[in-house]
N, C-alpha and C positions, 0 to 999 in steps of 0.2 A: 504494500500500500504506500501511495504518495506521503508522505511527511511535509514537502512543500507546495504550498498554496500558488498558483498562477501568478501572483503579485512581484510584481519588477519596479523596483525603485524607480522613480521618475527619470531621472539622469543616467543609469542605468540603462530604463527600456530607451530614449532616446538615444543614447549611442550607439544601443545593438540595431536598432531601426535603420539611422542613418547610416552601418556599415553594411546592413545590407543593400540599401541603394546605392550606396557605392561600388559595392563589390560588383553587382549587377548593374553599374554604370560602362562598369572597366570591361566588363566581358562582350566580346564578339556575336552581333544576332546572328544565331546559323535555321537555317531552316530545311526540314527535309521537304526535296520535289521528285521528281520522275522526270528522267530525259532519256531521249531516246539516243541510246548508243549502239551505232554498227548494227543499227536494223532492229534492235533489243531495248524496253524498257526498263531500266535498271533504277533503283531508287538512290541518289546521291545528296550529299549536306552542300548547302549554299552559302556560303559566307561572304559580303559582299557581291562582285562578278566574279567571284569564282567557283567552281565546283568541284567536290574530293568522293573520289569512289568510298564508302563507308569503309571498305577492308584495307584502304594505303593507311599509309602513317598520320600523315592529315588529318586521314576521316576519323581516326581513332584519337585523334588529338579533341576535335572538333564534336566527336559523341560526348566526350568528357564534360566540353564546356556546355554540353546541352544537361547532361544530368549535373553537374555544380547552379544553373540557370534554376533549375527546375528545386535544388535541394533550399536555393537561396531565394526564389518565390514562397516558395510554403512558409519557408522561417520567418519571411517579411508578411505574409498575411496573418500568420498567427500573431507576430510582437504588436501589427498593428490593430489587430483584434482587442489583444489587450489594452491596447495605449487608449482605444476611442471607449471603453468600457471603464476605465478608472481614470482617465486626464479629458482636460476640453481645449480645441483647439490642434496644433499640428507639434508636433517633438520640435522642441529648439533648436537651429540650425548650426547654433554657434556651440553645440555640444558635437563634434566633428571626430571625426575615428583619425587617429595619426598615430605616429612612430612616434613613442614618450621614451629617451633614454637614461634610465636610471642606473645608478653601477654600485657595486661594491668593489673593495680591497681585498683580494685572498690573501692566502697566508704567502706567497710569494712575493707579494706588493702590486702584484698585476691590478688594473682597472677592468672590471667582467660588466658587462651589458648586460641588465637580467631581461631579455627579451626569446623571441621562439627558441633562437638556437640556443641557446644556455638552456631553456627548458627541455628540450631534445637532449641535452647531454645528459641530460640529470635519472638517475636510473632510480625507479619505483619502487618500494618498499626494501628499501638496502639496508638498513640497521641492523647489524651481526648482534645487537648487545639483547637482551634479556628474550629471545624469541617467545619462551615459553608465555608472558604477560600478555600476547598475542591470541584473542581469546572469541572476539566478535569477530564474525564473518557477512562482506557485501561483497557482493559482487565481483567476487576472484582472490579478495584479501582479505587476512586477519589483520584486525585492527585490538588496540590497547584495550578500548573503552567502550563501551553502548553511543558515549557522546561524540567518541571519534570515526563510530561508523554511519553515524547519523549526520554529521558535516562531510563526510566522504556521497553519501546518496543524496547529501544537498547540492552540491558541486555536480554532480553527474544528471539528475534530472533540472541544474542552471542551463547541461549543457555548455559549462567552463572544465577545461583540461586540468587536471591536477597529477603533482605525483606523490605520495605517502613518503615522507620520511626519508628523504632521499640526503646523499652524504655531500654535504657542504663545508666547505673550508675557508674559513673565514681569516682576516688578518687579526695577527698577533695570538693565533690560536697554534698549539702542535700536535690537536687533535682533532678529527672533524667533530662539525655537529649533525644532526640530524632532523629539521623541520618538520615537525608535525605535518605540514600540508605546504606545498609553492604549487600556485595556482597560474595559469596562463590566462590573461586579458587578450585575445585573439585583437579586439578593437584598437588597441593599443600597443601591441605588440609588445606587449609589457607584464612580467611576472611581479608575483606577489608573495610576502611570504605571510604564514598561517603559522602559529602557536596557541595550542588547546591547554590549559593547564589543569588536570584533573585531580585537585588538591580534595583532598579533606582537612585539612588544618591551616588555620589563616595566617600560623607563622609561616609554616612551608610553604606556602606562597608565594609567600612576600619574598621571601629570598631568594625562589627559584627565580619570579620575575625579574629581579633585582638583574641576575646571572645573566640571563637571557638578554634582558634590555641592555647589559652593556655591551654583550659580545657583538648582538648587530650595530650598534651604534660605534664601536672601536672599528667596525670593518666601512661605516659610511651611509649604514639603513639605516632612515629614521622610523620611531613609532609611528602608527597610524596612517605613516604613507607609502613608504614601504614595507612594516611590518603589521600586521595587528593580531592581535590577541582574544581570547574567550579563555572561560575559566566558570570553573564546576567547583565550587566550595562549599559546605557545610549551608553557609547561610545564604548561598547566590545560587543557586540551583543552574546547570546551562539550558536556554531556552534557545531552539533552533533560530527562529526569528531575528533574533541579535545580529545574525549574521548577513543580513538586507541591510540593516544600518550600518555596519561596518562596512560591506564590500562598495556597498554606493560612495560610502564618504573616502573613502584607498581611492576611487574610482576619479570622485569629483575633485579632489584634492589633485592626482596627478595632472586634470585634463588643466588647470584651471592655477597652479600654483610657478611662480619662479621657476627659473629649470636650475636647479643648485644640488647638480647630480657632479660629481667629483670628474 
């Protein structure tokens, strides 16, 4: 069963809106027709004045762009099914899908871009250390927590790429860490990263947070814009929902702040 309600933060659903009008700005109209060849009607893809037998390399190029057309229609009539059912008016224009480069410092000194290709490198539930605490199962993985499988099938019915715990190396560090969750902003071409802390005790906490907030911050990630945070405590229970307000404001924050990325 869904755990996530249809609801897309404003700024949010208007960037996913607008990158699919973009996307399906950029792409080539191909149309299938019938011509007659050497006597033979044969069915061929038309892209501007020209025509590609479906079986050349072209035509297999050009089928492609006709199902990414068609995958990226449906996406755009459902976000904007949603937008005319909870917004009035058209998605803000000046909310625009770009290339946002944010970086950190590894442990070599190097400057790393957290965008697609950095998310491509990054391999999906790699943390050698306590396997056995690996106990809830979604959708191919064990996860820590009930709260960290439930942020895993919020991400995946966003329809946002994530990888679990994947090993990061951070500056001034001689050991990796391991992120709860680095999520991919397709729109943005811009990764995120996700820390869950599933305390029971509000000193432990405080001090893991304490940990955590300084190592991205020694490497060049700030809170709340490059990194943010949930937490499962005693007296703050984790409520799914939280997680629309945080990924919209990571979201609004990049499109919309200084670029004071190292």
């Amino acid at each position: 069963m869904s755990i996530v309600t249809p609801y897309i933060p404003r700024e949010y659903l208007a960037l996913r809106i607008n990158y699919c009008k973009q996307q399906l700005a950029a792409l080539p109209e191909v149309v299938r027709t019938i011509r007659n060849i050497r006597g033979e009607k044969k069915t061929v893809l038309a892209s501007g004045s020209h025509y590609h037998m479906i079986n050349s390399t072209s035509g297999r190029k050009l089928t492609e762009v006709i199902q990414r057309r068609e995958e990226l229609s449906c996406e755009l009539l459902k976000l904007e099914g949603l937008w005319d059912s909870t917004f009035r008016g058209m998605p803000p224009a000046d909310i625009e899908p770009r290339k946002i480069k944010r970086r950190f410092i590894d442990s070599t000194g190097e400057s790393v871009i957290i965008d697609g290709k950095f998310f491509e490198s990054l391999k999906h539930d790699s943390n050698p250390y306590y396997p056995e605490h690996k106990t809830h199962y979604y959708n191919g993985t064990y996860y820590r927590s009930a709260a960290e499988a439930d942020i895993a099938r919020f991400y995946t019915e966003q329809g946002i790429p994530f990888k679990y715990e994947p090993e990061i190396w951070l500056s001034g560090m001689n050991r990796p860490i391991y992120s709860d969750f680095v999520i991919l902003i397709r729109e943005l071409d811009l990764c995120k990263f996700h820390e869950h802390f599933g305390l029971k005790n509000s000193a432990d906490y405080s001090r893991k947070t304490s940990t955590t907030y300084n190592n991205y911050s020694g490497a060049g990630l700030l809170p709340e814009l490059d990194v943010f945070y949930t937490f499962d405590v005693d007296d703050t229970p984790f409520d799914i929902r939280t997680l629309h307000t945080k990924l919209n404001s990571a979201i609004y924050d990049s499109l919309f702040s200084v670029d004071i990325s190292l």
